[in-house]
C-alpha positions in Angstrom: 0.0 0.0 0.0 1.7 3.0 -1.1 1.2 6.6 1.1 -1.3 8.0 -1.2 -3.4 4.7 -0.2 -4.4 4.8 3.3 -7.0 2.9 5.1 -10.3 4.2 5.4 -10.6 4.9 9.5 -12.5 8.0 9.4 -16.3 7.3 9.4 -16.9 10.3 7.3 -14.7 8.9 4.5 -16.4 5.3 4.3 -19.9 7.2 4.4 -18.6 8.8 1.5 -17.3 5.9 -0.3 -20.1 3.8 0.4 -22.6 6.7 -1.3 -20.3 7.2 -3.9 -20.8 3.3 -4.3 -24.9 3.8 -4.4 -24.4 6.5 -6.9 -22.5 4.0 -9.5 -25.8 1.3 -8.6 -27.6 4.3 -9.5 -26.3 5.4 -12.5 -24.8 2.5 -13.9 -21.6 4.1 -13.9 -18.3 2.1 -14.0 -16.4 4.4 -12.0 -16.9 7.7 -10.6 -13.8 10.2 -9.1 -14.1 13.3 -6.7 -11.9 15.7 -4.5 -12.7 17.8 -2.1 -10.7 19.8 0.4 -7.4 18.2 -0.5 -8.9 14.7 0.2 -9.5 13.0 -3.1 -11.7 9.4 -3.2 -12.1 7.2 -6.7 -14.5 4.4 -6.6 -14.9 1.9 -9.1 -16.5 -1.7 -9.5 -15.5 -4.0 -12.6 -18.1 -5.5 -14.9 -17.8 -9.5 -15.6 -19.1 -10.5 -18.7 -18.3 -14.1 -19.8 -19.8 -16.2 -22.4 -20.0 -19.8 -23.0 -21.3 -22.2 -25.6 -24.7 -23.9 -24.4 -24.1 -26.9 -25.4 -20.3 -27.6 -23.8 -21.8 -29.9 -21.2 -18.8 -29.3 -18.9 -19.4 -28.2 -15.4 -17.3 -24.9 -14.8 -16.3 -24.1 -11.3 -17.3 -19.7 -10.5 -13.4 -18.9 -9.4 -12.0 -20.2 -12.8 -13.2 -18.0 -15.5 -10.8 -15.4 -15.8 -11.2 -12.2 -15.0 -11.5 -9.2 -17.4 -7.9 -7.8 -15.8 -6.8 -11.6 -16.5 -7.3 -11.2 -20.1 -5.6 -7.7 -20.5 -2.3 -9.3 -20.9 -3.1 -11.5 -23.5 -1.4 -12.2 -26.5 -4.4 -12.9 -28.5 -7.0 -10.0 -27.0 -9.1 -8.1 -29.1 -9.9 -5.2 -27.3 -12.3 -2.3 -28.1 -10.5 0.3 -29.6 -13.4 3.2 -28.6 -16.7 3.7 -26.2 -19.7 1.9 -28.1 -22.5 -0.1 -28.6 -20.5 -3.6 -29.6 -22.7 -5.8 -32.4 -22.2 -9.4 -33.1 -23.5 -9.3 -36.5 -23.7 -6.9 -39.8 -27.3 -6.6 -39.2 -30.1 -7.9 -36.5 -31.3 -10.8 -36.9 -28.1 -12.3 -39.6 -25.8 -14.4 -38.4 -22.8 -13.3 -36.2 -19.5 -12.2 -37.8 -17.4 -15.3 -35.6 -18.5 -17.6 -33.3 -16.3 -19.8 -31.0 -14.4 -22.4 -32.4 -14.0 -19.8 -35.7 -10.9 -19.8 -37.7 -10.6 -16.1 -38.8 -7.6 -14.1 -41.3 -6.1 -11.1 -40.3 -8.1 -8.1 -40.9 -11.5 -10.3 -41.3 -14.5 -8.3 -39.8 -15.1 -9.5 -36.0 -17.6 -7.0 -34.1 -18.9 -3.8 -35.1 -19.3 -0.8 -32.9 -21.3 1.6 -32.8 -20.2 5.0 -32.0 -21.8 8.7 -32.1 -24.0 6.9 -34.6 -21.2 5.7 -37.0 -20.8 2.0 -37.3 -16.7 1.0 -37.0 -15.8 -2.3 -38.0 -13.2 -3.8 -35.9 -11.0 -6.4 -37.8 -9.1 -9.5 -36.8 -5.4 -8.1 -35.5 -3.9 -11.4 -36.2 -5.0 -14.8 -38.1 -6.2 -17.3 -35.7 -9.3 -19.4 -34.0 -11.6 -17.5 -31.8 -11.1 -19.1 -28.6 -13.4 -16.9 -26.7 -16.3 -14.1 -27.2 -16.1 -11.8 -24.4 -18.9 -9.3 -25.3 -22.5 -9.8 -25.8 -24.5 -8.1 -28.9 -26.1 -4.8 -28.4 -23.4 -4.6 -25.0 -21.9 -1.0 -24.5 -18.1 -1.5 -24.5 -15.5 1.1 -23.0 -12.1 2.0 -24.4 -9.3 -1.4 -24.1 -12.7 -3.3 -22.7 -11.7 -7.3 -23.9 -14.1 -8.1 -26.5 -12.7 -11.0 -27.8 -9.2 -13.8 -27.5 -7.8 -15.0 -31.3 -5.6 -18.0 -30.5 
């Protein structure tokens, strides 16, 4: 714990972390930052989004799906390169660009995303097998937010 991070003894700070807390229920915020009389407080939660095929029929244990922090390291990420509305397929209703198991080519059309109404294709970075869809369709997506892993 480094000196800028000390523990939260004053019952006046944790009331304000916990209502900084409700206010990211509230909003549906990710994160929210404030400073006030030289005492400054950022609270943020992370969002879990995993996805797995229906029809795997292997049991998965809740503490071995990796986190989203897990996957930021990867070689193979694909992560979203802007803040928008990620879509699995060129239109609703047709079929998704990749699904698991996928073998894709570099610069192959994975995901679209929407942003201030213009719609980006994101393309494969590397040739490979989608080994894992991280986003759902129609799922707002932040800046380096995993999307997807190429193996």
């Amino acid at each position: 714990m480094s000196k800028e991070e000390k523990p939260v003894n004053d019952p006046l700070e944790a009331k304000l972390i916990r209502d900084l807390a409700a206010i990211l229920d509230e909003t549906g915020l990710s994160e929210i930052e404030i400073e006030k009389a030289g005492l400054r407080v950022r609270v943020a939660r992370t969002l879990h989004v995993s996805m797995t095929p229906a029809t795997t029929g292997v049991a998965h244990k809740p503490n071995a799906a990796p986190t989203k922090a897990d996957l930021s390291g990867h070689p193979g990420l694909l992560a979203s390169p802007m803040v928008g509305t990620a879509y699995m397929s060129p239109s609703p209703g047709a079929p998704p660009f990749v699904k698991i198991g996928d073998m894709v080519i570099e610069g192959q059309t994975l995901v679209i995303i929407e942003a201030m109404k213009t719609m980006n294709q994101i393309p494969a970075p590397r040739a490979g097998r989608i080994t894992q869809i991280i986003v759902n369709d129609g799922q707002p997506v932040e800046f380096g937010e995993p999307m997807m892993i190429i193996e």
